[in-house]
N, CA, C and O atoms as a printed pandas DataFrame, in Angstrom:
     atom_number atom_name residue_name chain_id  residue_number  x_coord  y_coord  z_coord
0              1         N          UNK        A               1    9.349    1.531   73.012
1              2        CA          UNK        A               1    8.062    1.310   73.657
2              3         C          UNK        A               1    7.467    2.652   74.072
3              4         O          UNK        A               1    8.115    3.662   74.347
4              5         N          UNK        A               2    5.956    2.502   74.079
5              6        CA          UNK        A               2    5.370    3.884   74.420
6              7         C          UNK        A               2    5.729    4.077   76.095
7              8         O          UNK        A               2    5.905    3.267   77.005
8              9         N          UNK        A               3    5.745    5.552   76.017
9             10        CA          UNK        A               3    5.955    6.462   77.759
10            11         C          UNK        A               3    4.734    6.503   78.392
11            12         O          UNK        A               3    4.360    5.914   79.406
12            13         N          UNK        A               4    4.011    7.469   77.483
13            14        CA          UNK        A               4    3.048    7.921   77.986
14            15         C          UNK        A               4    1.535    7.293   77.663
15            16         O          UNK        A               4    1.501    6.333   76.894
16            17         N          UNK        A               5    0.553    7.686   78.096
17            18        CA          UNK        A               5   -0.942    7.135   78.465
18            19         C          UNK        A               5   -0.825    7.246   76.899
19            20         O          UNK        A               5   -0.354    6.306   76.259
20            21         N          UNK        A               6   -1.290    8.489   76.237
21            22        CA          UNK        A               6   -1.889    9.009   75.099
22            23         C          UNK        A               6   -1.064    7.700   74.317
23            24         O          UNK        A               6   -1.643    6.616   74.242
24            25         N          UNK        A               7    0.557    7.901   73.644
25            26        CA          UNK        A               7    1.273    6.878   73.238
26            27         C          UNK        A               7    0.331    5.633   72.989
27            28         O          UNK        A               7   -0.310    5.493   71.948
28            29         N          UNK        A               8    0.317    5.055   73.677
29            30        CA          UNK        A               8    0.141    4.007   74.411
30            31         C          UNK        A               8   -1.347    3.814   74.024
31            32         O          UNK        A               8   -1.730    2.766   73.504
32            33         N          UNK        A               9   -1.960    4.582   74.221
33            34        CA          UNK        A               9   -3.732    4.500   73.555
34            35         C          UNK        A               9   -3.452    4.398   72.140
35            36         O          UNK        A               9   -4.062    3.534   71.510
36            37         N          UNK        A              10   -2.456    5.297   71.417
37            38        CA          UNK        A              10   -2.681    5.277   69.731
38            39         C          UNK        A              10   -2.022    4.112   69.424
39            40         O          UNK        A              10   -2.235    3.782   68.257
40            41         N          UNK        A              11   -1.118    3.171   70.183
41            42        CA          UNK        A              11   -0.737    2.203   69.754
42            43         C          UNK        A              11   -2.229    1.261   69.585
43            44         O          UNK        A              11   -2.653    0.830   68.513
44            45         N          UNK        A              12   -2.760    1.111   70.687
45            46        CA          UNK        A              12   -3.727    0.331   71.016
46            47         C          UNK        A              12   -4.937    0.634   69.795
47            48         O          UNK        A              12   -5.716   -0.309   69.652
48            49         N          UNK        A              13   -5.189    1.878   68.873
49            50        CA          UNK        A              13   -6.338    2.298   67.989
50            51         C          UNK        A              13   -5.499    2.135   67.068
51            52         O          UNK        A              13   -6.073    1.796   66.033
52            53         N          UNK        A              14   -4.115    2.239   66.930
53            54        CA          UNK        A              14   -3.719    1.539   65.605
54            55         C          UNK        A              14   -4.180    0.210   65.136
55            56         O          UNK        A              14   -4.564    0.021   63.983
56            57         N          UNK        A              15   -4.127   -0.859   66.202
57            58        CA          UNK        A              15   -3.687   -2.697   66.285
58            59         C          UNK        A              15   -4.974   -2.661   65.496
59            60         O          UNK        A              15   -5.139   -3.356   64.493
60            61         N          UNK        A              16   -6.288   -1.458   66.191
61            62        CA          UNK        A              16   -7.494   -1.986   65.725
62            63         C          UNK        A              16   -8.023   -1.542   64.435
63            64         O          UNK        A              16   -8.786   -2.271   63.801
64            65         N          UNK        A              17   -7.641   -0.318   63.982
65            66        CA          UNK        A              17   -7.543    0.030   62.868
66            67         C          UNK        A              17   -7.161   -0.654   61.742
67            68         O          UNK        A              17   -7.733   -0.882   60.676
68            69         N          UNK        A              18   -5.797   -1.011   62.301
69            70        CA          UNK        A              18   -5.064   -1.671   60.871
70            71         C          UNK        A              18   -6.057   -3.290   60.450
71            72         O          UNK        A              18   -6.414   -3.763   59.371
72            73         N          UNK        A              19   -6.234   -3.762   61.918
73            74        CA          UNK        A              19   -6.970   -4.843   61.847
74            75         C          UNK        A              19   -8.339   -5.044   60.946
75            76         O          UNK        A              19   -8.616   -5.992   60.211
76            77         N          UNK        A              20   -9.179   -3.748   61.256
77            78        CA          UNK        A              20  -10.263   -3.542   60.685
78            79         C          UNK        A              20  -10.150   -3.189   58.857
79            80         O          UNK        A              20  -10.872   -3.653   57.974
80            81         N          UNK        A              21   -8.989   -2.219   58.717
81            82        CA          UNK        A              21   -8.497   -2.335   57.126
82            83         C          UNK        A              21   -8.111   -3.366   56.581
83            84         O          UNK        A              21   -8.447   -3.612   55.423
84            85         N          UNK        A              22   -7.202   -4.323   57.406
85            86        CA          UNK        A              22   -7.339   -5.857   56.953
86            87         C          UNK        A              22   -8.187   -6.694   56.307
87            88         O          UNK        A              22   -8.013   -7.140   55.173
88            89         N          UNK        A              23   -9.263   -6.944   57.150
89            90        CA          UNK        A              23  -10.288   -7.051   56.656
90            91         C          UNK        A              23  -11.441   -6.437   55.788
91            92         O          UNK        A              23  -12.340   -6.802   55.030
92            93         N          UNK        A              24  -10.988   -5.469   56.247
93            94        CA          UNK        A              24  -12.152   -4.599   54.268
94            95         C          UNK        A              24  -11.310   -4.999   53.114
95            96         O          UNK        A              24  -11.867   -5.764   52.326
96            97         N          UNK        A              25  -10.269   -4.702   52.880
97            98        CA          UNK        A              25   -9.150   -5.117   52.171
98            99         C          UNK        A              25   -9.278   -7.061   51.438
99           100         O          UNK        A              25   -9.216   -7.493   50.287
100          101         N          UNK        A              26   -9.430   -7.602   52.499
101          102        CA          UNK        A              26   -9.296   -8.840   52.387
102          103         C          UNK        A              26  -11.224   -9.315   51.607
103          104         O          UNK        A              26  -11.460  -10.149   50.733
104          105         N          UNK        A              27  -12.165   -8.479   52.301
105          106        CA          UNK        A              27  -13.423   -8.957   51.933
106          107         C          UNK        A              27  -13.518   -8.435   50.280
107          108         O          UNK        A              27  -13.843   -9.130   49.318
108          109         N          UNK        A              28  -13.145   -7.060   50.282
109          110        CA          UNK        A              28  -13.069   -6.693   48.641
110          111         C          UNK        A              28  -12.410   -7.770   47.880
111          112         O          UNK        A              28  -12.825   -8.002   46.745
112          113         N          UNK        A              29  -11.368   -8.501   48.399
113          114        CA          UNK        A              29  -10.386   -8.707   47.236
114          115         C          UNK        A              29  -11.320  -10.273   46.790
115          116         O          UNK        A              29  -11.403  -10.872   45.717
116          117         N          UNK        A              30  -11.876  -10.527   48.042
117          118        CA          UNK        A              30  -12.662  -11.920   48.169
118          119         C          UNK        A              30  -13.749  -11.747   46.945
119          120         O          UNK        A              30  -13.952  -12.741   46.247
120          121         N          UNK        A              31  -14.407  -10.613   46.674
121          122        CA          UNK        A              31  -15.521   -9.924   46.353
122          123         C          UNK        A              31  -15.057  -10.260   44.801
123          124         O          UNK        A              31  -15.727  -11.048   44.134
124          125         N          UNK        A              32  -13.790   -9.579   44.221
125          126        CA          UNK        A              32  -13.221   -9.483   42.781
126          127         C          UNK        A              32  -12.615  -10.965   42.610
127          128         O          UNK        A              32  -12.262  -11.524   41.572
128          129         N          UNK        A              33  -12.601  -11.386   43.798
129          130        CA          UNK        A              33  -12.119  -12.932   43.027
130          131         C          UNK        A              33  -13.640  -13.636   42.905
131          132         O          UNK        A              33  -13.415  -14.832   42.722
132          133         N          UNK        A              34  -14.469  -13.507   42.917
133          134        CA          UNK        A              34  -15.633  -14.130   42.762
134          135         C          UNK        A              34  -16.184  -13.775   41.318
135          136         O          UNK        A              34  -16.561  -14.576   40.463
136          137         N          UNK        A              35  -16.140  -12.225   41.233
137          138        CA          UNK        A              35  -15.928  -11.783   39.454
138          139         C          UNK        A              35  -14.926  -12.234   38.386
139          140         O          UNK        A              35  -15.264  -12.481   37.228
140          141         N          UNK        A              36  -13.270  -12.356   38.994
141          142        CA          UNK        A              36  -12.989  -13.031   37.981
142          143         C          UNK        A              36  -13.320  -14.199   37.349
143          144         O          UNK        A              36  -13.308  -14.602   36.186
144          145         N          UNK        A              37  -13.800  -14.906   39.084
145          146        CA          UNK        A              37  -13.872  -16.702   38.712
146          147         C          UNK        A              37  -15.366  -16.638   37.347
147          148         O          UNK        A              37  -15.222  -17.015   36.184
148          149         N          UNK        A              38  -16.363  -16.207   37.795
149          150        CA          UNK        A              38  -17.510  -15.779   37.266
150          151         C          UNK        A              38  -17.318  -15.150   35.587
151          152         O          UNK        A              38  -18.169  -15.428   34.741
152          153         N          UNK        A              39  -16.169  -14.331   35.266
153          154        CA          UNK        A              39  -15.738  -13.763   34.117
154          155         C          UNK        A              39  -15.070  -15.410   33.688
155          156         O          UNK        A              39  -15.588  -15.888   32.679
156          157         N          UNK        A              40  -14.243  -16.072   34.211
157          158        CA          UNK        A              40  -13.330  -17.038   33.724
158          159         C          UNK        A              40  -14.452  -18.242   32.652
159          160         O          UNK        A              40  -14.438  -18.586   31.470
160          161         N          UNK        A              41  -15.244  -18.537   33.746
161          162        CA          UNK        A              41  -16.448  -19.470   33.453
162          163         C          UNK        A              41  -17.424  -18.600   32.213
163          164         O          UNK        A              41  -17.658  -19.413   31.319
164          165         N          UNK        A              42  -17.589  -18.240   32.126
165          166        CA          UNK        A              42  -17.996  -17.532   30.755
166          167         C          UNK        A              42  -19.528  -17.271   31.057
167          168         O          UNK        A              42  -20.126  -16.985   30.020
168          169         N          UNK        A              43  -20.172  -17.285   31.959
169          170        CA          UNK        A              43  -21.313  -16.798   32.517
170          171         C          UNK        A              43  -21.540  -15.210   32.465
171          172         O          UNK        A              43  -21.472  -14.578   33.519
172          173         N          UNK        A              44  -21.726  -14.755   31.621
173          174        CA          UNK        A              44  -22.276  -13.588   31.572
174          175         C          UNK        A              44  -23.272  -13.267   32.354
175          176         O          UNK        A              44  -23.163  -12.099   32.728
176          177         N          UNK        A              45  -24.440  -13.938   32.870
177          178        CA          UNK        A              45  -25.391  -13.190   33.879
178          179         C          UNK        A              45  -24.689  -13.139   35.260
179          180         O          UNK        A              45  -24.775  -12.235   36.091
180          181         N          UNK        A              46  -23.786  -14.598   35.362
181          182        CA          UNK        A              46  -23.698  -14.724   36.824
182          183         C          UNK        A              46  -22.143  -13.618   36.730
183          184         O          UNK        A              46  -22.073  -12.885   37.717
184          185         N          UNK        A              47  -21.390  -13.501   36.077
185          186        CA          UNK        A              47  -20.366  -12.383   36.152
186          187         C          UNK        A              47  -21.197  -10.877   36.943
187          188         O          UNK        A              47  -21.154  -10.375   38.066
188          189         N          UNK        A              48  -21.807  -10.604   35.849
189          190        CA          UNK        A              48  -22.378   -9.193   36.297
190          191         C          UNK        A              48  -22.763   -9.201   37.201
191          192         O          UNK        A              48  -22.372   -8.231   37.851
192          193         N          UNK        A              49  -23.933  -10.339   38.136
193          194        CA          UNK        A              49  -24.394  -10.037   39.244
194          195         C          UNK        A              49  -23.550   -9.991   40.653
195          196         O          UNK        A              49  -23.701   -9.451   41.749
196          197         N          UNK        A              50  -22.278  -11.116   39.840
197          198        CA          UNK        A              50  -21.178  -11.175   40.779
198          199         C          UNK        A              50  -20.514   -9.307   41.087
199          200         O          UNK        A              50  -20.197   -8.724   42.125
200          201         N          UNK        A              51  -20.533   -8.935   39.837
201          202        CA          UNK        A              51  -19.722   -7.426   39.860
202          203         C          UNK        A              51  -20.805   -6.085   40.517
203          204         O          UNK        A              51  -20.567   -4.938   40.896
204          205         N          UNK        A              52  -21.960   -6.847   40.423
205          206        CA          UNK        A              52  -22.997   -5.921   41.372
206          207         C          UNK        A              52  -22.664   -5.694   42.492
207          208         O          UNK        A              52  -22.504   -4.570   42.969
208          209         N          UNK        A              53  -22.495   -6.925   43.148
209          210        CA          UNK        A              53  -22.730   -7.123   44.629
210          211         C          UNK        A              53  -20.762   -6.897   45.083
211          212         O          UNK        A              53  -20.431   -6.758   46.260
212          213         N          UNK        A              54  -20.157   -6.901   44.422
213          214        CA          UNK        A              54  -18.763   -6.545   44.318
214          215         C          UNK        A              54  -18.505   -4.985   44.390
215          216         O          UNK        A              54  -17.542   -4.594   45.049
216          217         N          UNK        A              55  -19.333   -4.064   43.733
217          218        CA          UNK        A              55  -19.206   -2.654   43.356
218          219         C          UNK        A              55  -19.265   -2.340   44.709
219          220         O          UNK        A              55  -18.187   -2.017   45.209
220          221         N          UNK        A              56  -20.141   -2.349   45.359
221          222        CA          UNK        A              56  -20.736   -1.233   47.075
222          223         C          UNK        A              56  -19.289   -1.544   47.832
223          224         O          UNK        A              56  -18.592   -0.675   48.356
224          225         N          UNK        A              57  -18.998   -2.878   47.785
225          226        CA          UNK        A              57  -17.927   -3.381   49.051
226          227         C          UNK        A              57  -16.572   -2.495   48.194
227          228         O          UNK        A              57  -16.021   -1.665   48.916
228          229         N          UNK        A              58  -16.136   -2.583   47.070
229          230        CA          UNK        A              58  -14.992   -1.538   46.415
230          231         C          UNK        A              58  -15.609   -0.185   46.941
231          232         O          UNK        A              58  -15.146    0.502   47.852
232          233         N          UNK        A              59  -16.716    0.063   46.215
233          234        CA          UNK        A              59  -17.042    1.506   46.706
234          235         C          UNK        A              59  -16.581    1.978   48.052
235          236         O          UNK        A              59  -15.902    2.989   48.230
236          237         N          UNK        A              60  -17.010    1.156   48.993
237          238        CA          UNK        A              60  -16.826    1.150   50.802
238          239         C          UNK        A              60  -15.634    1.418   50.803
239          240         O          UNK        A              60  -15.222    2.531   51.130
240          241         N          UNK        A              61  -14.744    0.289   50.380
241          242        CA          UNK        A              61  -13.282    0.340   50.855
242          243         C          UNK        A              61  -12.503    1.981   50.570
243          244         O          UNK        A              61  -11.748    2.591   51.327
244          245         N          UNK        A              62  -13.063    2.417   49.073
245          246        CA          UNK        A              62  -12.450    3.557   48.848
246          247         C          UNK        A              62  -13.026    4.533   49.466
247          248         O          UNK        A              62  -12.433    5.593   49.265
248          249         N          UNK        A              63  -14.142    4.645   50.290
249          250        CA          UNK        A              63  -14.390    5.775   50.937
250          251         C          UNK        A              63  -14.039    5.839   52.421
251          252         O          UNK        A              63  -14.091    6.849   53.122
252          253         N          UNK        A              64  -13.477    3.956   52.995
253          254        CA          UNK        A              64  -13.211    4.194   54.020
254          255         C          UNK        A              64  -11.365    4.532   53.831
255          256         O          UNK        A              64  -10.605    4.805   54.760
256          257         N          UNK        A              65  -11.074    4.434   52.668
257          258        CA          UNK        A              65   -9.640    4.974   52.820
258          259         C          UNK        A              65   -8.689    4.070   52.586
259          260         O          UNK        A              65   -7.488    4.318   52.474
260          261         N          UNK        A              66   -9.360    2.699   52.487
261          262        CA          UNK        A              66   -8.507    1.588   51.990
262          263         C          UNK        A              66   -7.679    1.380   50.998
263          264         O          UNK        A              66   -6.497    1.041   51.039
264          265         N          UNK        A              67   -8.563    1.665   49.837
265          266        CA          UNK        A              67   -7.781    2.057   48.543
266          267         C          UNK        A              67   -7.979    3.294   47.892
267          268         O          UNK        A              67   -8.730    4.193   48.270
268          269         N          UNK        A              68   -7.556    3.287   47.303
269          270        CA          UNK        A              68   -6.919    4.892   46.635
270          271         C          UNK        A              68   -8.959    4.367   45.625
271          272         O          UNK        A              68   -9.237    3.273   45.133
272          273         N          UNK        A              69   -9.731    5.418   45.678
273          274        CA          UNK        A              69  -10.457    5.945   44.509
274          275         C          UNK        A              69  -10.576    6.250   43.400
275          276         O          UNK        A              69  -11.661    6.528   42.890
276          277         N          UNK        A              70   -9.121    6.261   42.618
277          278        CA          UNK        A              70   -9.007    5.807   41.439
278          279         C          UNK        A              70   -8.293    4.842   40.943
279          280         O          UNK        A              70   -7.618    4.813   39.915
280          281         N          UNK        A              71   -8.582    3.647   42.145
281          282        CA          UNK        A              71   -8.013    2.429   42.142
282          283         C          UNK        A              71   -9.246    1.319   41.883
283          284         O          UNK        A              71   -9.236    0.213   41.343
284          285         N          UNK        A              72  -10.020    1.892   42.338
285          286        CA          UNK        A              72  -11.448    1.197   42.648
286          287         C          UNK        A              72  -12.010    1.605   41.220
287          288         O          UNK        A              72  -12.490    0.817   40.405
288          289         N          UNK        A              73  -11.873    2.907   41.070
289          290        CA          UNK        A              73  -12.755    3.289   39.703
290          291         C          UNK        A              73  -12.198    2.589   38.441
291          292         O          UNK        A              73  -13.029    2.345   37.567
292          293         N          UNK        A              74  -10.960    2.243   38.223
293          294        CA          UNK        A              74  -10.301    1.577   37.311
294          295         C          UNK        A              74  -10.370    0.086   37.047
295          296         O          UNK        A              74  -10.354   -0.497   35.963
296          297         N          UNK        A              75  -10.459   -0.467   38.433
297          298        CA          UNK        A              75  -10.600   -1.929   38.769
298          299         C          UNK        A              75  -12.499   -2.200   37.963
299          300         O          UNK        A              75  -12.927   -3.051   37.184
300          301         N          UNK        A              76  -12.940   -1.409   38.421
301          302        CA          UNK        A              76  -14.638   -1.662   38.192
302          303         C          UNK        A              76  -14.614   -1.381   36.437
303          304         O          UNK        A              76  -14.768   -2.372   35.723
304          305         N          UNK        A              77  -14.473   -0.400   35.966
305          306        CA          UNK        A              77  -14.417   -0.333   35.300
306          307         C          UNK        A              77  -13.759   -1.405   33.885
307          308         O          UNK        A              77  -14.408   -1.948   32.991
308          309         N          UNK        A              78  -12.286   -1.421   34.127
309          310        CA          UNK        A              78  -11.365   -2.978   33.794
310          311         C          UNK        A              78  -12.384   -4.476   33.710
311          312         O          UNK        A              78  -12.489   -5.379   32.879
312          313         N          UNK        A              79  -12.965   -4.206   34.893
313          314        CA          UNK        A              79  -14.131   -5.203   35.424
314          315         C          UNK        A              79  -14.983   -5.590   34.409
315          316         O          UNK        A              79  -14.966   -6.793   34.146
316          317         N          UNK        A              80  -15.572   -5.029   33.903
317          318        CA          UNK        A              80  -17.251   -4.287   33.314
318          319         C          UNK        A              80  -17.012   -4.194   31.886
319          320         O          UNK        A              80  -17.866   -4.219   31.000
320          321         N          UNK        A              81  -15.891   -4.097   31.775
321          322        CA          UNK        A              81  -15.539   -4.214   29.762
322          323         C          UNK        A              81  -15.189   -5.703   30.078
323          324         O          UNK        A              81  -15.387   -6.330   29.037
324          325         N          UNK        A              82  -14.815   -6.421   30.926
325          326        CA          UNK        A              82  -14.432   -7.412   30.634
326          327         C          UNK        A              82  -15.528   -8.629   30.238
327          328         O          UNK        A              82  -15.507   -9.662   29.569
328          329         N          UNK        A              83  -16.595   -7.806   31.137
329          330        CA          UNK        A              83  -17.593   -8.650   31.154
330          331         C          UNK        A              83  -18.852   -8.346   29.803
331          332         O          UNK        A              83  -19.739   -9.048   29.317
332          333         N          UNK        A              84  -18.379   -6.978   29.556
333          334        CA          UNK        A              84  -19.005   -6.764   28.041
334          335         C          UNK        A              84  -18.614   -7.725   27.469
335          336         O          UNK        A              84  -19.546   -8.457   27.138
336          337         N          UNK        A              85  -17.197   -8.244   27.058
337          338        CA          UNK        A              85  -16.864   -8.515   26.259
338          339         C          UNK        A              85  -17.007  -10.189   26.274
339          340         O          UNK        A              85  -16.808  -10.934   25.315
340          341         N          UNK        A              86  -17.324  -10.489   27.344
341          342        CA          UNK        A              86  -17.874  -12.093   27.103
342          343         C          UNK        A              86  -18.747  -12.414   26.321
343          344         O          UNK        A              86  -18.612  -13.541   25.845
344          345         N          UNK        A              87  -19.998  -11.577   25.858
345          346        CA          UNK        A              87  -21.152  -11.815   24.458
346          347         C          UNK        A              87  -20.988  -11.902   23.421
347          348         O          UNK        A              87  -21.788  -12.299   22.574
348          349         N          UNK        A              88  -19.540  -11.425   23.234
349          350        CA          UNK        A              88  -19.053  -11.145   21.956
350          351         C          UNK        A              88  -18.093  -12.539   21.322
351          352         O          UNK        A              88  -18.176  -13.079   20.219
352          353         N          UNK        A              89  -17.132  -12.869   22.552
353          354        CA          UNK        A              89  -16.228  -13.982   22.549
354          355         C          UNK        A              89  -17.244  -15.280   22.327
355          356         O          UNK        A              89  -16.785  -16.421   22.275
């Protein structure tokens, strides 16, 4: 257990931290499951617009530190051929 004041404060900005990455974490992943479902269904307009509004919230997460930046760039990307490739199928 923490001693001191300081201790004891970073415990307390951790709980909220981690809490707050939780949730970016959890809203992105919400975000790419709405693109896959959207890729699954074979909707090509509604995929992409799904992966629009999906891109900023990945973007966010990797600049707030959530995920690694060339985790996000790979995922979008992975993303975006996938959804090329529904016109074709």
């Amino acid at each position: 257990m923490a001693n001191t004041a300081s201790a004891r404060k970073r415990i307390r900005q951790t709980e909220v931290r981690t809490a707050r990455n939780a949730a970016r974490k959890s809203r992105m992943r919400t975000f790419i499951k709405k693109v896959e479902t959207a890729i699954a269904s074979g909707d090509k307009e509604q995929a992409a617009a799904a992966l629009r509004a999906a891109q900023p919230e990945m973007q966010r997460a990797a600049g707030k530190g959530v995920a690694h930046a060339n985790t996000i760039s790979r995922k979008i990307s992975r993303l975006s051929a996938r959804i090329k490739a529904i016109a074709t199928a």
